[in-house]
C-alpha positions in Angstrom: 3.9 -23.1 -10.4 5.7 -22.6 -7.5 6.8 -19.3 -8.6 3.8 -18.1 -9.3 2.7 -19.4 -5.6 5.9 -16.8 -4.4 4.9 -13.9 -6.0 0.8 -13.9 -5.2 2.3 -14.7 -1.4 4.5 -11.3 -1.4 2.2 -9.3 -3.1 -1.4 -10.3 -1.1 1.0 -10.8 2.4 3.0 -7.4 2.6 -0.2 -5.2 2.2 -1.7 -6.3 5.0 0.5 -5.2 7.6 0.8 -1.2 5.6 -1.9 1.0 5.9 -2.3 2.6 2.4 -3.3 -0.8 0.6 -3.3 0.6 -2.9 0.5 2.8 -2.7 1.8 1.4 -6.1 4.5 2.4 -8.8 5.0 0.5 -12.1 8.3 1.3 -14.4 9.7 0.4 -17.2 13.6 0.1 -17.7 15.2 -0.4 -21.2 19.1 -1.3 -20.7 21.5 -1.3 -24.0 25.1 -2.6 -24.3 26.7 -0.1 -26.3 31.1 -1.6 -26.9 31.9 -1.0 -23.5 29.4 1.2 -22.0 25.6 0.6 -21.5 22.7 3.4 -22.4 19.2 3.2 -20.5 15.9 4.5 -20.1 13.8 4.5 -17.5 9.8 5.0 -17.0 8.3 5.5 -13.4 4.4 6.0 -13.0 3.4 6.3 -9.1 -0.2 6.3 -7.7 -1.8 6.3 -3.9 -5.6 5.4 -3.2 -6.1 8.9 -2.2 -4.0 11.1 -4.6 -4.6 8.9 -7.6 -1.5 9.0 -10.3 0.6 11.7 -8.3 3.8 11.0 -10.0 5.9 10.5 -13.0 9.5 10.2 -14.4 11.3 9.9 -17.4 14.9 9.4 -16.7 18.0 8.7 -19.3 21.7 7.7 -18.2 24.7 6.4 -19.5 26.8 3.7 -17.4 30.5 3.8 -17.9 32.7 0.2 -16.1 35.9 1.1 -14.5 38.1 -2.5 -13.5 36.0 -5.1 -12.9 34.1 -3.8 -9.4 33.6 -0.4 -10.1 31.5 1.8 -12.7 30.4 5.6 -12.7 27.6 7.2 -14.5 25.7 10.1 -16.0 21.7 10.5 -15.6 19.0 12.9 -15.9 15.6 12.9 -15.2 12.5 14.7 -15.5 9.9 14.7 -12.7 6.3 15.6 -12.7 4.6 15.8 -9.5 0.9 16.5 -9.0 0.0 19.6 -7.1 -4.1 19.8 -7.2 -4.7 20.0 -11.0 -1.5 21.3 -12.0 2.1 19.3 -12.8 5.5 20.6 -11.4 8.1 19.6 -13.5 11.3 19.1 -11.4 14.8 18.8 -13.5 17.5 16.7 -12.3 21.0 16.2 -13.2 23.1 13.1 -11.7 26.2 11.5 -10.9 26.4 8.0 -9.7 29.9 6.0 -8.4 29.0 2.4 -7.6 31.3 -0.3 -6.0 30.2 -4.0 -6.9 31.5 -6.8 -4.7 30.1 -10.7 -6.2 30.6 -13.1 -3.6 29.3 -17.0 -4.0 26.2 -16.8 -2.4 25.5 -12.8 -2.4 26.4 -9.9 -5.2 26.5 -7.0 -2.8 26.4 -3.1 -4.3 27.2 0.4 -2.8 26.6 3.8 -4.3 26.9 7.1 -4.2 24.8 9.2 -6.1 25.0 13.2 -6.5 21.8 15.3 -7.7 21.2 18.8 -8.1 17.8 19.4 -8.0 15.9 22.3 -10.5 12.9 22.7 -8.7 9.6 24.8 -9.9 8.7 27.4 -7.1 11.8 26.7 -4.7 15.5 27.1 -4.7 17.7 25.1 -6.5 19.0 21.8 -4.3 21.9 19.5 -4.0 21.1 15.6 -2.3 23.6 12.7 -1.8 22.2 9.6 -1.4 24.3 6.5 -0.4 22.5 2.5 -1.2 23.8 -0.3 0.3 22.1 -3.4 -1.7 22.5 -7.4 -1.3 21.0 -9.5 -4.0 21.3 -13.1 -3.7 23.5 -15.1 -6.7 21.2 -18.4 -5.9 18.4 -18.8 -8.3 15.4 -19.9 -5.9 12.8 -21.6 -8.2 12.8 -18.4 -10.3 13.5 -15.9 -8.0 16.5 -13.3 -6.9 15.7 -12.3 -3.7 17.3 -8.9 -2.6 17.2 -6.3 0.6 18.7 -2.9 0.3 18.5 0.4 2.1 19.2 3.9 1.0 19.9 7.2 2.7 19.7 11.1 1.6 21.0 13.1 2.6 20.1 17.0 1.5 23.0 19.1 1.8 20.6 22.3 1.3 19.2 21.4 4.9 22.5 20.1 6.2 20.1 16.9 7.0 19.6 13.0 6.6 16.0 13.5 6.4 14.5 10.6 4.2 15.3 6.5 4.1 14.2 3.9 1.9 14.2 0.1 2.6 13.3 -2.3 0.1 13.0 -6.0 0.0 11.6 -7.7 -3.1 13.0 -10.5 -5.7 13.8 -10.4 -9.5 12.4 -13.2 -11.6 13.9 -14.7 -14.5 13.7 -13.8 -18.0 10.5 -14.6 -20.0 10.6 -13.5 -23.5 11.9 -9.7 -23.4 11.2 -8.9 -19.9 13.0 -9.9 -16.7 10.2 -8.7 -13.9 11.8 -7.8 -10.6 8.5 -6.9 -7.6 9.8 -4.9 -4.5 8.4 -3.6 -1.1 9.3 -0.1 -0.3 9.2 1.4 3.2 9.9 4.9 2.6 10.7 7.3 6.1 10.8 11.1 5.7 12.3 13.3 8.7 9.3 16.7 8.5 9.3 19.2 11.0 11.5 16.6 14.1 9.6 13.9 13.3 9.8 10.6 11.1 6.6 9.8 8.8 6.3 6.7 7.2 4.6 5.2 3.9 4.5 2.5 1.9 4.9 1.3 -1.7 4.7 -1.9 -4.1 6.7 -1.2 -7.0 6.5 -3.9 -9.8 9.2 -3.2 -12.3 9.8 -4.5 -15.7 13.7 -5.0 -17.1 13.7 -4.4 -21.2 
């Protein structure tokens, strides 16, 4: 009950203070153990009140461990972006080195993640961006909270020119699915000035 109390608290609260109510994205991740790699796939479906469903990805990767607090990986997704009545398919390629540090009370990530960026109607593009995540090892009746912030960097621009912030909490396992419910605060640097927007992203872990 009380967790259930948590998560109508975040996700009736958080809205109030944003001012696109309805800025949503629900994915789907499906993870695999595979000897000592893991395999995944992942769904994302992202919709605004005045856009409607803008957005989606289909996104396959491989995650290789090396030692105990490191791990690299291969991914590559497929983006589909709305443009009036039409859908822009955007290719991209990755590469991902993560450093993992567990501590008693946090379990605290950083990455660095290499795209190049096939884009429909524009030049070709190469981004870095670099996450710095903490995720709490307590369970608190249920719930994992976590913050973490992220930073791109596009090297076609020679600019850091969009952040993302998010602060949420995974739940625990029930049945299949482990659901984890995030805020995103989402920055982008456009012609010498920052914009910002605003997202609730419900996830579910397969």
């Amino acid at each position: 009950m009380i967790k259930k109390v948590h998560v109508l608290l975040f996700c009736s609260l958080v809205p109030i203070y944003t001012q696109q109510l309805l800025n949503r994205s629900e994915k789907v991740t499906i993870k695999r153990k595979l000897s000592n790699f893991s395999v995944y796939g992942d769904i994302d479906f992202r919709t605004t009140n005045d856009r409607g469903l803008y957005y989606r990805h289909f996104e396959t990767g491989t995650i290789i461990p090396i030692g105990k607090t490191w791990s690299a990986s291969l991914q590559y997704r497929n983006i589909y972006t709305k443009s009036g009545e039409k859908w822009k398919l955007e290719k991209r390629p990755k590469a991902q080195i993560q450093k993992t540090i567990n501590t008693q009370q946090l379990k605290w990530s950083v990455r660095s993640l290499q795209e190049y960026r096939i884009r429909t109607g524009k030049k070709d593009a190469l981004r870095n961006r670099v996450r710095v995540m903490a995720k709490s090892n307590q369970n608190w009746n249920g719930l994992k909270p976590f913050v973490g912030n992220e930073f791109f960097y596009d090297m076609e621009k020679n600019e850091y020119n969009k952040n993302w912030i998010v602060v949420g909490f995974d739940l625990s396992k029930t049945g299949l699915t482990a659901p984890t419910i995030y805020y995103k605060h989402i920055s982008d640097y456009v012609n010498g000035a920052w914009l910002h927007t605003y997202t609730m992203v419900v996830k579910f872990n397969i």
